[in-house]
N, C-alpha and C positions, 0 to 999 in steps of 0.2 A: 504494500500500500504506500503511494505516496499521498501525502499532505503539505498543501501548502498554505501560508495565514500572509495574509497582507493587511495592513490597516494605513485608511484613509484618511487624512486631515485636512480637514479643510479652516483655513483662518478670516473672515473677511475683515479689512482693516480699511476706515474711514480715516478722510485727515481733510480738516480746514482751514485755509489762506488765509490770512486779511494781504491785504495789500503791501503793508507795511513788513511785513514778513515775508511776502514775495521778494519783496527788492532788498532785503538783507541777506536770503540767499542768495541772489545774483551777486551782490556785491563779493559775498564770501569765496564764490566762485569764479573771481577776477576780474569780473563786468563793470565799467568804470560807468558807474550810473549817477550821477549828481547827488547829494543829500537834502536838494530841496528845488521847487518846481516840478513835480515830475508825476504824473497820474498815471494809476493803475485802473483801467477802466473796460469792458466786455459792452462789444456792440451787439445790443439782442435785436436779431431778426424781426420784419415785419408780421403782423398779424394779430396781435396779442395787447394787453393795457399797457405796456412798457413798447410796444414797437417801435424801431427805428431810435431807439433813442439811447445814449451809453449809463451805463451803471456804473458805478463806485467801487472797486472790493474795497471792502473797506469790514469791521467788526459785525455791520448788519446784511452786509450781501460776501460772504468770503465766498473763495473758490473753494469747491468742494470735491476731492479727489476720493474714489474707491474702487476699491482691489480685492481679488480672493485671490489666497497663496494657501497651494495645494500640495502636502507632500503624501508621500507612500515608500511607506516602507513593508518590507516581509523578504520572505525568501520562499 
């Protein structure tokens, strides 16, 4: 008889922007980005209450980035 066992993980991991934290990782990342004047902002598409018109990341609109990281192991 053979037997084999694998098990499945799944992680899903949420993460939120503000703007201000966008552009310190770029900095940190060698991007010579000014420390002031400079807008972080997302053009939303027409159709919608907000169309056509740009938003802020800012504390009330961050960018919201998410992921599932999947491992397996067994033999």
């Amino acid at each position: 008889m053979n037997l084999s066992r694998t098990t499945r993980t799944e992680t899903r991991v949420n993460l939120r922007m503000t703007g201000k934290e966008l552009l310190e990782l770029l900095r940190r990342d060698g991007q010579a980005i000014p420390k002031s004047g400079v807008d972080v902002t997302v053009r939303v598409p027409g159709g919608g209450d907000w169309s056509n018109m740009n938003l802020d990341i800012d504390d009330d609109t961050p960018i919201q980035i998410s992921f599932t990281e999947i491992t397996t192991e067994g033999t």
